[in-house]
N, CA, C and O atoms as CSV, one atom per row, in Angstrom:
chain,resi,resn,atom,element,x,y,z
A,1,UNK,N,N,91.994,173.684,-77.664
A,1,UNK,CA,C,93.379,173.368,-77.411
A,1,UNK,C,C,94.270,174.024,-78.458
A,1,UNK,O,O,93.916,174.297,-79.605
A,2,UNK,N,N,95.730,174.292,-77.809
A,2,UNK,CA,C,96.200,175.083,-79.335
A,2,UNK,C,C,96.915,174.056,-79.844
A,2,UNK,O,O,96.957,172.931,-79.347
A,3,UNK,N,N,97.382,174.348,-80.653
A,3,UNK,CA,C,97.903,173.211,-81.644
A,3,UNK,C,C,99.047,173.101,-81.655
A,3,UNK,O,O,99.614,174.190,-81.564
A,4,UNK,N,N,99.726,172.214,-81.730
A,4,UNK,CA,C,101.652,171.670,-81.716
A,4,UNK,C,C,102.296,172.135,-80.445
A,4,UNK,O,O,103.386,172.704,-80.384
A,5,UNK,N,N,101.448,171.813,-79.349
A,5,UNK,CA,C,102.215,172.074,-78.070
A,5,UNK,C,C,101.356,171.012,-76.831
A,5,UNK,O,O,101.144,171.227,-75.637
A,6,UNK,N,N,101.054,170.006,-77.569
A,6,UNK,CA,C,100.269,168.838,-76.702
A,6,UNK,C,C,101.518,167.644,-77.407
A,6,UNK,O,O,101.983,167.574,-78.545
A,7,UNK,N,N,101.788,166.760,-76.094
A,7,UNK,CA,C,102.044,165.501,-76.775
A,7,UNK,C,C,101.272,164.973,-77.997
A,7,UNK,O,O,100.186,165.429,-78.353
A,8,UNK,N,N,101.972,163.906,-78.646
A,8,UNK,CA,C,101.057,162.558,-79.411
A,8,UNK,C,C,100.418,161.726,-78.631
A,8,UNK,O,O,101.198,160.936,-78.099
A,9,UNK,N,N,98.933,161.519,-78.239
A,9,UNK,CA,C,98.037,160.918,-77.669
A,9,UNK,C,C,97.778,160.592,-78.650
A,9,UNK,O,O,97.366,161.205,-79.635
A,10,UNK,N,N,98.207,158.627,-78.302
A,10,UNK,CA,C,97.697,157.437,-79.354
A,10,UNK,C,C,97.394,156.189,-78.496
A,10,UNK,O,O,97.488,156.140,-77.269
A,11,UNK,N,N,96.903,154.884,-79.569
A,11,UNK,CA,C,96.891,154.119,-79.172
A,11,UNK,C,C,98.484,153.370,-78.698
A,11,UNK,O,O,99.368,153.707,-79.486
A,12,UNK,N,N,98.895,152.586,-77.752
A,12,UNK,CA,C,100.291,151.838,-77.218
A,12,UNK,C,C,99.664,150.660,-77.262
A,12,UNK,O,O,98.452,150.445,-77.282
A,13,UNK,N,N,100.941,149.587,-77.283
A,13,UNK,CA,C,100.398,148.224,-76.510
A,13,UNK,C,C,101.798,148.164,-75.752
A,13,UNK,O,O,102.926,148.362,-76.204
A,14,UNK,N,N,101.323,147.781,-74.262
A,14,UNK,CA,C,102.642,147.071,-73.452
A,14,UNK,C,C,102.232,146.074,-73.079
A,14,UNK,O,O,101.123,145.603,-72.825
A,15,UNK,N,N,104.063,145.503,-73.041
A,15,UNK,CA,C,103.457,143.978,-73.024
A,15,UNK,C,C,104.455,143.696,-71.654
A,15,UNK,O,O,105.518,144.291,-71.476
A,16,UNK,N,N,104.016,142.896,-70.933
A,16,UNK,CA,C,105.005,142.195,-69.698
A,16,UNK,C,C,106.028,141.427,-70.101
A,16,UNK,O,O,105.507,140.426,-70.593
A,17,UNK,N,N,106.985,141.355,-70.155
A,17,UNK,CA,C,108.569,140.904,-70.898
A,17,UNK,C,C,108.473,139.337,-69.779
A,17,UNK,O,O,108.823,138.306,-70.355
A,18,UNK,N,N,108.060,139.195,-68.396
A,18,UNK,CA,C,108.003,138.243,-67.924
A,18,UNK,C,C,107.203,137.572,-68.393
A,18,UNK,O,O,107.800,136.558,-68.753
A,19,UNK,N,N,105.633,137.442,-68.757
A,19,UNK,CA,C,104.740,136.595,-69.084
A,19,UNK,C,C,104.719,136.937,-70.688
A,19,UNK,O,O,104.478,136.006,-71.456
A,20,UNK,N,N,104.922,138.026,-71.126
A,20,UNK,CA,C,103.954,137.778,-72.432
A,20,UNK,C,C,102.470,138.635,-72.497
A,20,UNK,O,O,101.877,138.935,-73.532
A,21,UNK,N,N,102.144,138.867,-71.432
A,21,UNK,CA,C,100.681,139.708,-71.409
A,21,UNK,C,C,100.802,141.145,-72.057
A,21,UNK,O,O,101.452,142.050,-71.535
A,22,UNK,N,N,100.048,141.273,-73.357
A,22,UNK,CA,C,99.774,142.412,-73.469
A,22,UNK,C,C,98.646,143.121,-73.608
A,22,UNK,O,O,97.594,142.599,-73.979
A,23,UNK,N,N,98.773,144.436,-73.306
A,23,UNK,CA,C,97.282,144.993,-73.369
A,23,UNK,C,C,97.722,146.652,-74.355
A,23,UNK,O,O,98.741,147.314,-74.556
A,24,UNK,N,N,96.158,146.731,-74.763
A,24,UNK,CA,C,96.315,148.465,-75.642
A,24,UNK,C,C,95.644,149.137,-74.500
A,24,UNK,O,O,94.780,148.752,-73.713
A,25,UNK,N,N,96.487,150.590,-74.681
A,25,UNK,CA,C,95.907,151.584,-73.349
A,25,UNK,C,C,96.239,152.846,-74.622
A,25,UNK,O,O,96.714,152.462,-75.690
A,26,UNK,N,N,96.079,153.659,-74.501
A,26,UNK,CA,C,96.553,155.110,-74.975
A,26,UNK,C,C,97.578,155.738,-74.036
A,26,UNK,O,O,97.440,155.698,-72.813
A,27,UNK,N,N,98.423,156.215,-74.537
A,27,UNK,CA,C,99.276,157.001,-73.922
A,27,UNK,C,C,99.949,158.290,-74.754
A,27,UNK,O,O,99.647,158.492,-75.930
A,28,UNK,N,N,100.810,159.066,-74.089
A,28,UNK,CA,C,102.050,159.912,-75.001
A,28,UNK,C,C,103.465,159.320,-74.956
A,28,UNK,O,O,104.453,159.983,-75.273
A,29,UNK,N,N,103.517,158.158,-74.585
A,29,UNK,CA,C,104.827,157.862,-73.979
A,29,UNK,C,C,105.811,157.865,-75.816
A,29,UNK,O,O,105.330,157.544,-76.903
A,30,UNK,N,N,106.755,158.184,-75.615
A,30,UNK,CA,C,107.953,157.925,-77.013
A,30,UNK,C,C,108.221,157.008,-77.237
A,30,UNK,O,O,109.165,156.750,-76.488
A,31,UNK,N,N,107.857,155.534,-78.339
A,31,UNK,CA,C,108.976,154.352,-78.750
A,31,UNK,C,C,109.426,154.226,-79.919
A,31,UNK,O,O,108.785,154.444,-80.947
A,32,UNK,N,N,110.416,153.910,-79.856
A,32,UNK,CA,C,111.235,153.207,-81.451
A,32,UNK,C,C,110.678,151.514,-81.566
A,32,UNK,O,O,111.017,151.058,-82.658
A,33,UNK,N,N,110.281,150.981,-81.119
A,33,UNK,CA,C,109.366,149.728,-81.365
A,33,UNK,C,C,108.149,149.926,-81.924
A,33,UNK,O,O,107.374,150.793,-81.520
A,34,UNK,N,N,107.766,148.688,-83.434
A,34,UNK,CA,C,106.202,148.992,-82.816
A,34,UNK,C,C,106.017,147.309,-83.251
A,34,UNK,O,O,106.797,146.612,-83.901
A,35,UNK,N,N,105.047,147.041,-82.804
A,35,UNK,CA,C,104.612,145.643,-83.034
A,35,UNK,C,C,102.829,145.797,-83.485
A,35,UNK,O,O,101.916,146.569,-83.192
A,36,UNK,N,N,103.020,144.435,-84.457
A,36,UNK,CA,C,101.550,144.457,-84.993
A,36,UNK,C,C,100.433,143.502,-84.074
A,36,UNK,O,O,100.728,142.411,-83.587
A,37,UNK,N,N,99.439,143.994,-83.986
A,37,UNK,CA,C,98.305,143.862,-82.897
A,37,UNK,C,C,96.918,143.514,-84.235
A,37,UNK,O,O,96.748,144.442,-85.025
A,38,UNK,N,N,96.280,142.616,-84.373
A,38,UNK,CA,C,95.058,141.957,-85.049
A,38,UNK,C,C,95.182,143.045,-86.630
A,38,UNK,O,O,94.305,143.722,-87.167
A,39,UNK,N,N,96.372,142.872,-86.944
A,39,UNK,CA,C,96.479,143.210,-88.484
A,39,UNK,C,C,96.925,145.224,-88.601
A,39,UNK,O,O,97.089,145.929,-89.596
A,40,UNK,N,N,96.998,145.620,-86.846
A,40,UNK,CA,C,97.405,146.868,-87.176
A,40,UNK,C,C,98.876,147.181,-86.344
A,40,UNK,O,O,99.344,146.553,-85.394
A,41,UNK,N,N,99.475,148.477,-87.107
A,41,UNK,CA,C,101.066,148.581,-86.066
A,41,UNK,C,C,100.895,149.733,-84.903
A,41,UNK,O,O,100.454,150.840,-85.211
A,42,UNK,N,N,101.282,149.404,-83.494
A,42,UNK,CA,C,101.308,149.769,-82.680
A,42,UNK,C,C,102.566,150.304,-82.288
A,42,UNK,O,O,103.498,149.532,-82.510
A,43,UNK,N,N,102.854,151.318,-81.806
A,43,UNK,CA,C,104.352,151.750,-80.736
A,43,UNK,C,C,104.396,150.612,-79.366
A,43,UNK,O,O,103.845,150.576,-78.266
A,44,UNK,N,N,105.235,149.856,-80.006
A,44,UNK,CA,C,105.683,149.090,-78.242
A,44,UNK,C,C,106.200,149.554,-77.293
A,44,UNK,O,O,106.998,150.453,-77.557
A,45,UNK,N,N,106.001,149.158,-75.624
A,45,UNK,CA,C,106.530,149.929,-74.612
A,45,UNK,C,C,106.713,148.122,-74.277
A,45,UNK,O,O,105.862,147.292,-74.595
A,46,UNK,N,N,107.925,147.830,-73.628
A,46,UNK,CA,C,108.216,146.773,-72.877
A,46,UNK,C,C,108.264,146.707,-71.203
A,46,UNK,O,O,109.299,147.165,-70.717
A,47,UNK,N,N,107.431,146.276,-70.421
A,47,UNK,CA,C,107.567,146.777,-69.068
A,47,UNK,C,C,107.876,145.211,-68.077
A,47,UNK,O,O,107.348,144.125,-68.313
A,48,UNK,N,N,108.796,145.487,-67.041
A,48,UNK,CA,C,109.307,144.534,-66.078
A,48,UNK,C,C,107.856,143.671,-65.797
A,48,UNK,O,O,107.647,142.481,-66.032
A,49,UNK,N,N,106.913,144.703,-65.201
A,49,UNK,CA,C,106.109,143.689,-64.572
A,49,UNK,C,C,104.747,144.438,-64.724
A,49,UNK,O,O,104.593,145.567,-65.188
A,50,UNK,N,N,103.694,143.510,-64.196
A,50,UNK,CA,C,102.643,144.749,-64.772
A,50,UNK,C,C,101.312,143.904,-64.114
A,50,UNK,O,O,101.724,142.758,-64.292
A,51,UNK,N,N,100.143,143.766,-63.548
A,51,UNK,CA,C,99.254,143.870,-62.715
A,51,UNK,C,C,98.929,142.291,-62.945
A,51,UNK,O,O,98.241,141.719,-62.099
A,52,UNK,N,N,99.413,141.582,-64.075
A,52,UNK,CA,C,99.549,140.263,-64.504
A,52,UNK,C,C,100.342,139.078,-63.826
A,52,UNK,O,O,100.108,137.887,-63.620
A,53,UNK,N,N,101.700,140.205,-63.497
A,53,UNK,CA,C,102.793,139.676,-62.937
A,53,UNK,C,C,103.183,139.671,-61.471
A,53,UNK,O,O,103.770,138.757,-60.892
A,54,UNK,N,N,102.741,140.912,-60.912
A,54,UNK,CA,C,102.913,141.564,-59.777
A,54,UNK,C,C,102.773,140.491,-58.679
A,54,UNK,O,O,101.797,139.858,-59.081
A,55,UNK,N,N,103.167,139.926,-57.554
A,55,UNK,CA,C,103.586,139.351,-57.024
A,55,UNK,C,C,101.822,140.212,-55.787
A,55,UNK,O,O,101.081,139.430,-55.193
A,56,UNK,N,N,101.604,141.667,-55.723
A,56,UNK,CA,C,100.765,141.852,-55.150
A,56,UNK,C,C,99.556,141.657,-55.733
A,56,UNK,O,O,98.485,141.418,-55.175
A,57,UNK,N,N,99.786,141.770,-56.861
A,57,UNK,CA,C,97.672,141.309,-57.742
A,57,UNK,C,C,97.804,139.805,-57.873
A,57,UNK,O,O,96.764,139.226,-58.185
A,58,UNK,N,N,98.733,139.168,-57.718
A,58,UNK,CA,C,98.801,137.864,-57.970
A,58,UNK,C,C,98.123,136.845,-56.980
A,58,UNK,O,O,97.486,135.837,-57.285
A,59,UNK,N,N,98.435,137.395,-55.576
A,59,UNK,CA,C,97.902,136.992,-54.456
A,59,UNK,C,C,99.516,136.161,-54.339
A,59,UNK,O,O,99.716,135.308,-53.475
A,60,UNK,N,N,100.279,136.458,-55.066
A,60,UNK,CA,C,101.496,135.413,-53.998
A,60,UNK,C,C,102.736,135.998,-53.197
A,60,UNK,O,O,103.825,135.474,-52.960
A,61,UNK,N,N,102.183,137.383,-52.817
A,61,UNK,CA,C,102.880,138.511,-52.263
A,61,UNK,C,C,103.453,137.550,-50.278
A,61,UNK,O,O,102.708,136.926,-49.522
A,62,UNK,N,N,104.475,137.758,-50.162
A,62,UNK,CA,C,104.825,137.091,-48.717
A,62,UNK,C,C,104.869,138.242,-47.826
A,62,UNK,O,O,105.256,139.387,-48.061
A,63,UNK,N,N,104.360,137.683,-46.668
A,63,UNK,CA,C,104.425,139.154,-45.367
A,63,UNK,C,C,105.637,139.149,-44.889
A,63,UNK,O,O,105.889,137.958,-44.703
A,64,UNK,N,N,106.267,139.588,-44.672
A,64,UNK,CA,C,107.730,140.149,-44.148
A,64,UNK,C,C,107.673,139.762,-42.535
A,64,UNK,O,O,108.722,139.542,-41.930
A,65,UNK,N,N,106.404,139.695,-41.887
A,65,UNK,CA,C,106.633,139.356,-40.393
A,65,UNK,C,C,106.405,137.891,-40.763
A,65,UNK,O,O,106.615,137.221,-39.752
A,66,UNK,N,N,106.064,137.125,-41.790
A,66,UNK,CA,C,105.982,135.580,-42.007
A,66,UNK,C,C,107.624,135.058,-42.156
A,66,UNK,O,O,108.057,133.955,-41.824
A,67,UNK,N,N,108.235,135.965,-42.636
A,67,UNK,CA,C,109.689,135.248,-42.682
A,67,UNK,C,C,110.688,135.152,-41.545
A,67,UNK,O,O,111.753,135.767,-41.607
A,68,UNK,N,N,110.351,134.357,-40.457
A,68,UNK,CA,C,111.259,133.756,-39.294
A,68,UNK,C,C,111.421,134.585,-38.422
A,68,UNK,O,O,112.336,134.329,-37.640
A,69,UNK,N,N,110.564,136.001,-38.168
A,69,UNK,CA,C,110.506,136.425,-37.152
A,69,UNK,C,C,111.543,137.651,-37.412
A,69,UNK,O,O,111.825,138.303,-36.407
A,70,UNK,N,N,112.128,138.032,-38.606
A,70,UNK,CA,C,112.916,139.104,-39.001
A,70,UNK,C,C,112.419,140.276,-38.679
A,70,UNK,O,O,113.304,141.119,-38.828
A,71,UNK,N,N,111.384,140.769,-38.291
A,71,UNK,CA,C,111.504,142.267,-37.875
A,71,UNK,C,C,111.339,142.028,-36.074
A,71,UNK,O,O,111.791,142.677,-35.131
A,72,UNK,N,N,110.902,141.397,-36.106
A,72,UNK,CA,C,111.516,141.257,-34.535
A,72,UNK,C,C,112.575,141.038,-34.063
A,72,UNK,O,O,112.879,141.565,-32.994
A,73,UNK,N,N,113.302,140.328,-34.626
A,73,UNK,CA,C,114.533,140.672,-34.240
A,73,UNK,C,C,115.278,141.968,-34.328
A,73,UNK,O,O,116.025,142.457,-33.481
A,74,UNK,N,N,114.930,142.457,-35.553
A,74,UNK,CA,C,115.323,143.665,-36.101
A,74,UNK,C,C,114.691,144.605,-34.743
A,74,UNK,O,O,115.557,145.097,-34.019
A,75,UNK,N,N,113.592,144.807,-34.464
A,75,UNK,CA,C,113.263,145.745,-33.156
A,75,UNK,C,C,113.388,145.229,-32.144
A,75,UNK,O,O,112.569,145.608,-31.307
A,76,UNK,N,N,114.284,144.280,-31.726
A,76,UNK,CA,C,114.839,143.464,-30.707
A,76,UNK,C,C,116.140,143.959,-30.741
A,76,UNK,O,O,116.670,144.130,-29.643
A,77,UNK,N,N,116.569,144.142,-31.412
A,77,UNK,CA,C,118.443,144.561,-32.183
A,77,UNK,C,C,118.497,145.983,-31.820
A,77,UNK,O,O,119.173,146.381,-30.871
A,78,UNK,N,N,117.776,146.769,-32.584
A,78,UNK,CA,C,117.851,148.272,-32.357
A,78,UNK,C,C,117.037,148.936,-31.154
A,78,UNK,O,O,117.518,149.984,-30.723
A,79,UNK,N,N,115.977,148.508,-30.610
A,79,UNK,CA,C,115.431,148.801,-29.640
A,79,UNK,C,C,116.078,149.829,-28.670
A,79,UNK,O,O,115.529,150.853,-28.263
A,80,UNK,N,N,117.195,149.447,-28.397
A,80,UNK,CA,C,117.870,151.062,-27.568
A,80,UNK,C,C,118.237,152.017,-28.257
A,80,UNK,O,O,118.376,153.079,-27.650
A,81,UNK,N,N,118.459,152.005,-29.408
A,81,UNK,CA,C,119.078,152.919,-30.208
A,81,UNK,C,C,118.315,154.715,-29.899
A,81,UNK,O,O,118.729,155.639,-29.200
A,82,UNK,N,N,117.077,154.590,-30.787
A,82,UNK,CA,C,116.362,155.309,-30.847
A,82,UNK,C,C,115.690,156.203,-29.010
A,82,UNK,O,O,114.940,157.178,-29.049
A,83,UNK,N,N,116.089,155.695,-27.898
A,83,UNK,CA,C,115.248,155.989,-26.895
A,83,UNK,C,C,116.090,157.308,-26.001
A,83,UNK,O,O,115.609,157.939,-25.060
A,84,UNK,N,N,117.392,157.481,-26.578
A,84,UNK,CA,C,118.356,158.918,-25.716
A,84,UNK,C,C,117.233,159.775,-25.883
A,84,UNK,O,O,116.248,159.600,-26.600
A,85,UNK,N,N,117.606,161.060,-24.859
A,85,UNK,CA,C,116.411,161.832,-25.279
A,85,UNK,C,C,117.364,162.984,-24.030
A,85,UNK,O,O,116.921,164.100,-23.758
């Protein structure tokens, strides 16, 4: 590899700003944070949501045809729209 033309590949920790969960991954990402992790300092990344939080790994994700019949209506509503030809 040549030298001074690769990112900084280090250790990160991000943490979920909703729960609190954090984990160390490596990355290149840039921070002005760092927070200390079992006695060492890390670059912090703060993220919305994250596989902890996610509403789809969570299992409490809602189906969109479960809410009152809204896309049927919706292709009940537009149904002619689309059929000129």
């Amino acid at each position: 590899m040549k030298e001074g033309i690769h990112p900084n590949y280090r250790d990160v920790v991000f943490v979920d700003q909703s729960n609190g969960f954090q984990f160390v991954t490596r990355s290149t990402v840039q921070t002005k944070e760092t927070i200390t992790v079992d006695g060492k300092d890390f670059p912090l990344v703060k993220l919305e949501t994250t596989s902890e939080s996610h509403p789809f790994y969570t299992g409490t994700q809602k189906s969109v045809d479960n809410l009152g019949g809204r896309v049927e209506k919706f292709r009940n509503k537009f149904a002619r729209v689309g059929l000129k030809k």
